[in-house]
C-alpha positions as a Markdown table, in Angstrom:
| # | Residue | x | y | z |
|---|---|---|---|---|
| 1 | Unk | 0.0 | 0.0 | 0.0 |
| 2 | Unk | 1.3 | 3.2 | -1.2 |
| 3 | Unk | 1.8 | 5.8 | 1.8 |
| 4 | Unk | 0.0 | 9.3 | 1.2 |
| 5 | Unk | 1.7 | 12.7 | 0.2 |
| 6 | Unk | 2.8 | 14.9 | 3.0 |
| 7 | Unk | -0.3 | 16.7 | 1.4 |
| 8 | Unk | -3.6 | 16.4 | -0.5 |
| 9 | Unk | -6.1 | 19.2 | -1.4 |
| 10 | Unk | -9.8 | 19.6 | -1.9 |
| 11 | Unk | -11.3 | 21.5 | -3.9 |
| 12 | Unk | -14.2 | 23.4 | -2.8 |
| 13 | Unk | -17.0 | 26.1 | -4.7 |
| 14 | Unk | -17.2 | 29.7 | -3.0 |
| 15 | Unk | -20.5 | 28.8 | -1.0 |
| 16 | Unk | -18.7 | 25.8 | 0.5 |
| 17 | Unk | -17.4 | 28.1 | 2.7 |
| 18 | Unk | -19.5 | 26.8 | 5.5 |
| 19 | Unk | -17.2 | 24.1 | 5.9 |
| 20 | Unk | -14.8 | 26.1 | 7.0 |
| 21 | Unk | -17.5 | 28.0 | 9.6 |
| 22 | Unk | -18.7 | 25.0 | 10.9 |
| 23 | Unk | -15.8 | 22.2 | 11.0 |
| 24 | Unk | -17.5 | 19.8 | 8.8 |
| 25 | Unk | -17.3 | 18.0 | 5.7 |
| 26 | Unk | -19.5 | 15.7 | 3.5 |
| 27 | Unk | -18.3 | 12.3 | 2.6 |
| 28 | Unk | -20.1 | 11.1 | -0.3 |
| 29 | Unk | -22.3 | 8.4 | -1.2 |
| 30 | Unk | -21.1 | 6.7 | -4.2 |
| 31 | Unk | -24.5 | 7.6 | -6.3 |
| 32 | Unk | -23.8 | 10.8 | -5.6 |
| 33 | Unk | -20.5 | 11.4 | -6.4 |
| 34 | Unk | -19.8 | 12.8 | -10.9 |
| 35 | Unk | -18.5 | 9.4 | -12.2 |
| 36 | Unk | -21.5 | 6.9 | -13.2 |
| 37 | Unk | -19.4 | 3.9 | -12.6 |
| 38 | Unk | -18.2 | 4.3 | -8.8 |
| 39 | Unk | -18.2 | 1.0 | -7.1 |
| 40 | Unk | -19.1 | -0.6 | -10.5 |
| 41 | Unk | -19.4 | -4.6 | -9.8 |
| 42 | Unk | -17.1 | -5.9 | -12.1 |
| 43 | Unk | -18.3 | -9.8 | -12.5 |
| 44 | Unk | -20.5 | -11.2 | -15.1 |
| 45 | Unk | -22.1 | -13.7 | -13.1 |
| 46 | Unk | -22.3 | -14.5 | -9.5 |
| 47 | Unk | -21.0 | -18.1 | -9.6 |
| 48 | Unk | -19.7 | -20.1 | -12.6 |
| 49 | Unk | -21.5 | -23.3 | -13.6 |
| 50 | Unk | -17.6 | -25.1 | -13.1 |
| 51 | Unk | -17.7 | -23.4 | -9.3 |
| 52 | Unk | -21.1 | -24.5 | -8.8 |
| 53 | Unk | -20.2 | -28.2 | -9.4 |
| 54 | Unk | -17.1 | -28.1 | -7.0 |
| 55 | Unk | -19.1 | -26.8 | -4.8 |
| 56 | Unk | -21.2 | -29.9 | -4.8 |
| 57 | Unk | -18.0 | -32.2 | -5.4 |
| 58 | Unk | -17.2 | -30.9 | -2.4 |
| 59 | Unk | -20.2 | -30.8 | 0.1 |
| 60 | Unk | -21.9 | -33.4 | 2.2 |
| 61 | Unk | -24.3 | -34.6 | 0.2 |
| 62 | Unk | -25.4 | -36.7 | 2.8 |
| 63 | Unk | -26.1 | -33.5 | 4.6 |
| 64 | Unk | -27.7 | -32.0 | 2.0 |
| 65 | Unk | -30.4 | -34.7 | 1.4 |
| 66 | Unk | -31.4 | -34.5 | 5.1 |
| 67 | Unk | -31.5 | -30.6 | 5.2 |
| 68 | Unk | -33.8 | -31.1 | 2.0 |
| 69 | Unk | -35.8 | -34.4 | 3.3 |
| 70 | Unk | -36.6 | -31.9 | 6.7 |
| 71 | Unk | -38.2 | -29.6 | 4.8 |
| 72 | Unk | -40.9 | -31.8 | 3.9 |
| 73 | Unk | -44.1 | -31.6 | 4.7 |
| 74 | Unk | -44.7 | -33.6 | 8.0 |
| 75 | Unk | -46.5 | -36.8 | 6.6 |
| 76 | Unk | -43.6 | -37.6 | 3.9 |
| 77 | Unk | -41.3 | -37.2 | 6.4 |
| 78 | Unk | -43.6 | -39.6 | 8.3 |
| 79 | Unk | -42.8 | -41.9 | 5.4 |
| 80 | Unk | -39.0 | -42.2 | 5.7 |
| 81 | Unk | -39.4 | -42.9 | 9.1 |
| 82 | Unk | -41.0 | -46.1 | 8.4 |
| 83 | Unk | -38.6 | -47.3 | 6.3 |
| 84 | Unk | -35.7 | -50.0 | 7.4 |
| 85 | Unk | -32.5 | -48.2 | 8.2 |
| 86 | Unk | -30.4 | -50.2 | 5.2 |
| 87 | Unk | -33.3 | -49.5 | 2.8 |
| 88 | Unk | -33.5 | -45.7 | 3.6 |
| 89 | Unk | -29.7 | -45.2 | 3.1 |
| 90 | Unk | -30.1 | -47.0 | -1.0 |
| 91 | Unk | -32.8 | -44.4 | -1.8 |
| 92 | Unk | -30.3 | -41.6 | 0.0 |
| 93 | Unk | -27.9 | -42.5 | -2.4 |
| 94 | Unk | -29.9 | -42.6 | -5.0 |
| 95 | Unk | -31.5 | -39.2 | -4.1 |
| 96 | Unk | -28.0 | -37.9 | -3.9 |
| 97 | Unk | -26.7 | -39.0 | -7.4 |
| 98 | Unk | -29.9 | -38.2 | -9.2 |
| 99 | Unk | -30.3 | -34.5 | -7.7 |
| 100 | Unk | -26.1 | -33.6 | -7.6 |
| 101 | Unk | -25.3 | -35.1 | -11.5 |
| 102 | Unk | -23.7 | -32.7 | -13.7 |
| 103 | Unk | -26.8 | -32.1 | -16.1 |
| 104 | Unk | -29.0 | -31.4 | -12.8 |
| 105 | Unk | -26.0 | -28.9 | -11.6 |
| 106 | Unk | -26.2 | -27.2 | -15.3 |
| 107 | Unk | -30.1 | -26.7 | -15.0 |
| 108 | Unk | -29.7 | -25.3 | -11.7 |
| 109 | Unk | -27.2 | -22.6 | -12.7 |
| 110 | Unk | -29.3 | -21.7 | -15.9 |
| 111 | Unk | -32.4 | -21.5 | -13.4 |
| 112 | Unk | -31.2 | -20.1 | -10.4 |
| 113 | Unk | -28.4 | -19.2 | -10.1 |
| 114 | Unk | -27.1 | -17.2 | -13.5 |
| 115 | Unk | -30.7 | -15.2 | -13.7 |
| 116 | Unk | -29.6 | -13.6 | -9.8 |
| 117 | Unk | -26.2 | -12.0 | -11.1 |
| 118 | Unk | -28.5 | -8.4 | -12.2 |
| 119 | Unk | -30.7 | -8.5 | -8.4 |
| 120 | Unk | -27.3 | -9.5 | -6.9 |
| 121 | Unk | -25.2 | -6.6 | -8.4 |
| 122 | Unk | -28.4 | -3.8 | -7.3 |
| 123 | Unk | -28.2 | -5.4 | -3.5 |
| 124 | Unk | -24.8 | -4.9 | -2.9 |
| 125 | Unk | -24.9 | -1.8 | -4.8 |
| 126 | Unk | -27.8 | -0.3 | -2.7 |
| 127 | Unk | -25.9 | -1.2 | 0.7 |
| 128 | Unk | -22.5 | 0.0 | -0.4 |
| 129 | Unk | -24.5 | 3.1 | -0.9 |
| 130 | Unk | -26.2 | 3.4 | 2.0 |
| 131 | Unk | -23.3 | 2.5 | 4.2 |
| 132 | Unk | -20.3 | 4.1 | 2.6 |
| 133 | Unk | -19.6 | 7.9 | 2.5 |
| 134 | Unk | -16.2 | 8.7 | 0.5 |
| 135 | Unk | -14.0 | 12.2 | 1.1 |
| 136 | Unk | -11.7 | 12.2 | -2.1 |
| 137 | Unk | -9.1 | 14.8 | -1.9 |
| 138 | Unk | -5.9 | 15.3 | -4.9 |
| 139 | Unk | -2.4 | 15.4 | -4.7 |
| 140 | Unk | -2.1 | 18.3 | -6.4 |
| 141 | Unk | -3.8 | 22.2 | -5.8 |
| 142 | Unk | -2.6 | 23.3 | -9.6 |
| 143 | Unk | -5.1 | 21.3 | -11.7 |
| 144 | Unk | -7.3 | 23.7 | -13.9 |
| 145 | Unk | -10.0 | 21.2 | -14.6 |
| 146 | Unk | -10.3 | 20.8 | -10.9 |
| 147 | Unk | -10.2 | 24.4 | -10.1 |
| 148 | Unk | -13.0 | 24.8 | -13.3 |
| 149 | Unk | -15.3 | 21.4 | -12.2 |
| 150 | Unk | -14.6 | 21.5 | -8.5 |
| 151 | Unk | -14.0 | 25.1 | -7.5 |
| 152 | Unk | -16.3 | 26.6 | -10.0 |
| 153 | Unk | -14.4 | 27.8 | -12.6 |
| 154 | Unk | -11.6 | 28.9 | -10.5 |
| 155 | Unk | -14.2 | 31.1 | -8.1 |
| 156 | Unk | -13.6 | 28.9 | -4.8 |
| 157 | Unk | -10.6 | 27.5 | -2.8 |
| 158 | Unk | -8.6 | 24.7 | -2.1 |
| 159 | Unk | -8.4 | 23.2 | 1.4 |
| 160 | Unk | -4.9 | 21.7 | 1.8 |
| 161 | Unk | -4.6 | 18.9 | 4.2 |
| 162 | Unk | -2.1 | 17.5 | 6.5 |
| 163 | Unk | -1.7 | 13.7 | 6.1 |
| 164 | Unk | 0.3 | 13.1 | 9.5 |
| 165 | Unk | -2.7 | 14.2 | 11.2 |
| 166 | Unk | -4.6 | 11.4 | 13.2 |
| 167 | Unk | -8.0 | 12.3 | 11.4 |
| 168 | Unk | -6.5 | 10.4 | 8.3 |
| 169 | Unk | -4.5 | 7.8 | 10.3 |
| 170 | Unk | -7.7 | 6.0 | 12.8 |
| 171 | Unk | -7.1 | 2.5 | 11.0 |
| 172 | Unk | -8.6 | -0.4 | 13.8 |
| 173 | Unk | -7.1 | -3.3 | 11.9 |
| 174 | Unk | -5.1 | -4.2 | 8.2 |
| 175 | Unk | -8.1 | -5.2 | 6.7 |
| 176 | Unk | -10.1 | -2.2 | 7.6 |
| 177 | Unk | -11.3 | -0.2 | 4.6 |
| 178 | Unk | -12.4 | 3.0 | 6.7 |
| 179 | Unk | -10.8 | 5.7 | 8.5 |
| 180 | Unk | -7.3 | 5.5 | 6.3 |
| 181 | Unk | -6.2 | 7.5 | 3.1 |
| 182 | Unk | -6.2 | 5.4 | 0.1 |
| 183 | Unk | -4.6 | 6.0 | -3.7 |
| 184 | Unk | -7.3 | 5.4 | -6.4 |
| 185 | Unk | -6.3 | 3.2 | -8.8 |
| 186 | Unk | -6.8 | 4.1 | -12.6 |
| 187 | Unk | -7.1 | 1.3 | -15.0 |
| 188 | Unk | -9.5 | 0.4 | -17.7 |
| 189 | Unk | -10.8 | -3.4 | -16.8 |
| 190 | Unk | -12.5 | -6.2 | -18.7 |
| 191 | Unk | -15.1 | -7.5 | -16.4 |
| 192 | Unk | -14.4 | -10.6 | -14.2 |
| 193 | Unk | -15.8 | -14.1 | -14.6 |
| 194 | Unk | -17.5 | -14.4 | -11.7 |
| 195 | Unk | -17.6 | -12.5 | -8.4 |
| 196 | Unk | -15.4 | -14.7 | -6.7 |
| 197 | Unk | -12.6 | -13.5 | -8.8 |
| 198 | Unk | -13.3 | -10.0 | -8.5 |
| 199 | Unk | -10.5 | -8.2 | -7.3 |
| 200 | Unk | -10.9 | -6.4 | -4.5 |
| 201 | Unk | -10.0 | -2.4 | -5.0 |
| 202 | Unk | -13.5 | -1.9 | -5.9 |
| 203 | Unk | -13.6 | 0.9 | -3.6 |
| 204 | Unk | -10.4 | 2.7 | -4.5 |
| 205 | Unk | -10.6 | 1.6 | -8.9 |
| 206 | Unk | -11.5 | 4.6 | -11.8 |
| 207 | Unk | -11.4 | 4.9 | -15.3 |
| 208 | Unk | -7.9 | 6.0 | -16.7 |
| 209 | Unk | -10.2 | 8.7 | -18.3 |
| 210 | Unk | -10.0 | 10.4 | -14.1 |
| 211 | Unk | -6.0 | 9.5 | -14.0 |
| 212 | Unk | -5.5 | 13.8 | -14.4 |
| 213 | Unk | -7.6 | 14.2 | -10.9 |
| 214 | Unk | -4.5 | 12.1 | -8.7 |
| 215 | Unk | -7.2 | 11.0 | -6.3 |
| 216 | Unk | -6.6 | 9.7 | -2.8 |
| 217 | Unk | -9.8 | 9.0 | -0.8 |
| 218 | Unk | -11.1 | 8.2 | 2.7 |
| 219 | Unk | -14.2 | 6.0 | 3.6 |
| 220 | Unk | -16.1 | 6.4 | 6.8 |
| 221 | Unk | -19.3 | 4.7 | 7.5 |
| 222 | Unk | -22.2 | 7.0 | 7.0 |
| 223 | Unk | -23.9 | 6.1 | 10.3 |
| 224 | Unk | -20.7 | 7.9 | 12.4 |
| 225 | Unk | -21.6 | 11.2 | 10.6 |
| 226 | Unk | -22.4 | 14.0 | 12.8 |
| 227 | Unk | -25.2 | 15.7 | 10.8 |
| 228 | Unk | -27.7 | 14.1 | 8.3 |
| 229 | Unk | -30.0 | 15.9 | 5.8 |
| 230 | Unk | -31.9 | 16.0 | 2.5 |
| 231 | Unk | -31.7 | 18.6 | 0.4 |
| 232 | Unk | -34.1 | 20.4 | -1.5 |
| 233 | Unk | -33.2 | 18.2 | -4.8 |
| 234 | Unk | -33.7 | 14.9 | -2.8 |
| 235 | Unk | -30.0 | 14.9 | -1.9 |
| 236 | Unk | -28.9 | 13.2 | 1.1 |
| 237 | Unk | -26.2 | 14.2 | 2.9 |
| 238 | Unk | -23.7 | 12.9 | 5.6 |
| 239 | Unk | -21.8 | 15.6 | 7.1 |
| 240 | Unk | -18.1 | 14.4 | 9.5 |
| 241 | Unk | -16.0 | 16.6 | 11.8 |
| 242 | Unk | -13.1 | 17.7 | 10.4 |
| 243 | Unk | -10.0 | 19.4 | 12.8 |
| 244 | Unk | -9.1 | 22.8 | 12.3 |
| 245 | Unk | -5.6 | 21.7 | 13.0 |
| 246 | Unk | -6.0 | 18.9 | 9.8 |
| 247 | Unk | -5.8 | 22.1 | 7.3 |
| 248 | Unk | -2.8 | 23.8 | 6.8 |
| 249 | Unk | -3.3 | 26.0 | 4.2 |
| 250 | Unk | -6.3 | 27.6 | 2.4 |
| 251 | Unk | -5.7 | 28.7 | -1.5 |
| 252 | Unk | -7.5 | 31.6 | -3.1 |
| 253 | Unk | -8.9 | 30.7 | -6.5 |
| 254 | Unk | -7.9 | 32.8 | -10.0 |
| 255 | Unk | -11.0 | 34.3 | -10.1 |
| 256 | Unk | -11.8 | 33.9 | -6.8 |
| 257 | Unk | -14.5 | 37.6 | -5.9 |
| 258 | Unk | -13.1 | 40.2 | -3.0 |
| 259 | Unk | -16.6 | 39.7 | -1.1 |
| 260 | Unk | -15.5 | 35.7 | -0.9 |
| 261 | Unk | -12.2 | 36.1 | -0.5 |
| 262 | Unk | -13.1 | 38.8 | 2.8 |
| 263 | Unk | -15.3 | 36.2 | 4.0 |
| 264 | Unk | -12.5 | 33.8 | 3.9 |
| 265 | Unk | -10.0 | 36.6 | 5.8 |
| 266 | Unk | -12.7 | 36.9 | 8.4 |
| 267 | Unk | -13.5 | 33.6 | 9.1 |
| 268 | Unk | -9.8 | 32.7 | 9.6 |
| 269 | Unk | -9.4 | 36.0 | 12.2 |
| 270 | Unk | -12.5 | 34.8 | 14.4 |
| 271 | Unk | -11.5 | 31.5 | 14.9 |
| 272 | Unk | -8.2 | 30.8 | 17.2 |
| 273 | Unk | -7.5 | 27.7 | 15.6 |
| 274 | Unk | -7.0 | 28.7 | 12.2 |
| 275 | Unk | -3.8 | 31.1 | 13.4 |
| 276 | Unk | -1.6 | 28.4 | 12.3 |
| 277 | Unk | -3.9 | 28.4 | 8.7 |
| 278 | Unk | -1.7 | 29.7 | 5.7 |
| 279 | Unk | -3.2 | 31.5 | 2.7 |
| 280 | Unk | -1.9 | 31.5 | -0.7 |
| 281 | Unk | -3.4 | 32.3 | -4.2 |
| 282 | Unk | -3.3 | 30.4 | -7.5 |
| 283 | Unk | -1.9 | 32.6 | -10.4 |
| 284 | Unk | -1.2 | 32.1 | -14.4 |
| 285 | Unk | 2.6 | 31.1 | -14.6 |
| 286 | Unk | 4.2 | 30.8 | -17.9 |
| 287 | Unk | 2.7 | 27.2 | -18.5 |
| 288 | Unk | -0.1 | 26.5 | -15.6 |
| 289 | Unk | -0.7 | 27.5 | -12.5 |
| 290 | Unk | 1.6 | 28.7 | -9.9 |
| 291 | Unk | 1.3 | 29.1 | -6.1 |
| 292 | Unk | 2.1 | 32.8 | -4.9 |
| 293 | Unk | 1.9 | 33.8 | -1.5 |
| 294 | Unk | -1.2 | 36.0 | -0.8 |
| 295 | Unk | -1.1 | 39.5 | 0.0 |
| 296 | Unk | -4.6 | 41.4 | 1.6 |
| 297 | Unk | -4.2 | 44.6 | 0.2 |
């Protein structure tokens, strides 16, 4: 696992600024986040007719018959019963090999189990997206596209964010997918056979076409947020606390308007823990954007 930069950066539109007022952030559901294909299942069926049959190759059949005799209704069961112990056991075995034979196994993938891979895939993707919130943050503050789809065409700011910080670091175990910092990995895949060979960066995997954004993310469940609401639109929201002393800097947009940019000033001046707070502003170098510090003139 790759370790995080020293720094990553979120980009934020002017009337975000209440993030900065009010210590809190959103982490997003994965329906509501701009790329379609977040936490896209990629398998095209849930269990291969070849998996299917080891798994019968491999179960107690025995086992299997009696689970499926006990279901019966109480007078066939009665039936079994009756019979001598020796004679019971021959018609087990013959239950067994006529119900677990390789044609039987292919008629109960066609039936069963190769029409659930669609109802599968919209379960888990309704639970991932009622249970996952994601903060995704950049490694880099000098992206125009991210300043123009993020920061509203340059008009808001970038938070910068200090990795060290225990916010980012609250990891209970190594195979905990919340409360870390996580690179995104950018590759365009073929879907899988089945879900059991899935591979299992399904939280942190994009399109190549996203590579430019250098996205690292954080996942916290959504039932640990500290405010919930719906918005107007139908939106629902799942808002965290964030640290003052996890942002380090605050960076002025190229078009950024005095009124916002005074709003910034004054929010950083009332608050004694943004003192340590830097501000800089994004300006036109000779080939991108440059970092300059900035001056309140």
């Amino acid at each position: 696992m790759s370790l995080p930069p020293v720094k990553l950066y979120k980009y934020i539109p002017p009337a975000r600024v209440d993030i900065l007022q009010n210590l809190a952030i959103r982490f997003t559901q994965p329906s509501a986040l701009n790329d379609p294909f977040e936490f896209n299942l990629l398998f095209s069926e849930v269990l291969s007719t070849q998996q299917l049959r080891e798994y019968y190759e491999q179960a107690d059949k025995h086992k299997l018959a009696m689970e499926a005799i006990g279901r019966l209704p109480e007078d066939q069961k009665a039936m079994f019963a009756l019979l001598p112990r020796e004679q019971f056991l021959r018609m087990l075995e013959q239950f067994t090999s006529t119900i677990f034979n390789p044609e039987k196994i292919d008629n109960i993938h066609k039936s069963y189990v190769a029409p659930l891979t669609p109802k599968l895939k919209k379960v888990i993707y309704d639970g991932l997206n009622k249970t996952i919130g994601i903060l995704s943050l950049s490694a880099t503050p000098l992206s125009p596209p991210m300043w123009a789809n993020y920061a509203e065409n340059s008009t808001g700011f970038v938070l910068e964010f200090d990795t060290a910080h225990s916010f980012f670091n609250g990891r209970r175990s190594n195979k905990d997918e919340f409360y870390h910092l996580r690179e995104v990995v950018y590759a365009d895949r073929q879907p899988s056979a089945t879900m059991m060979d899935m591979p299992f960066d399904t939280f942190v995997l994009k399109s190549k076409s996203w590579e430019y954004e250098k996205e690292w993310r954080m996942l916290l469940p959504l039932d640990a947020a500290c405010k919930k609401f719906t918005t107007p639109c139908g939106d629902d929201v799942s808002l965290f606390n964030v640290p003052a002393t996890s942002i380090s800097k605050i960076i002025i947009g190229l078009n950024t308007k005095d009124h916002a940019i005074s709003e910034l000033i004054d929010i950083l001046a009332k608050n004694g823990h943004f003192a340590h707070i830097k501000l800089e502003k994004i300006q036109k170098g000779s080939t991108g954007f440059e970092l300059t510090k900035f001056k309140n003139e």
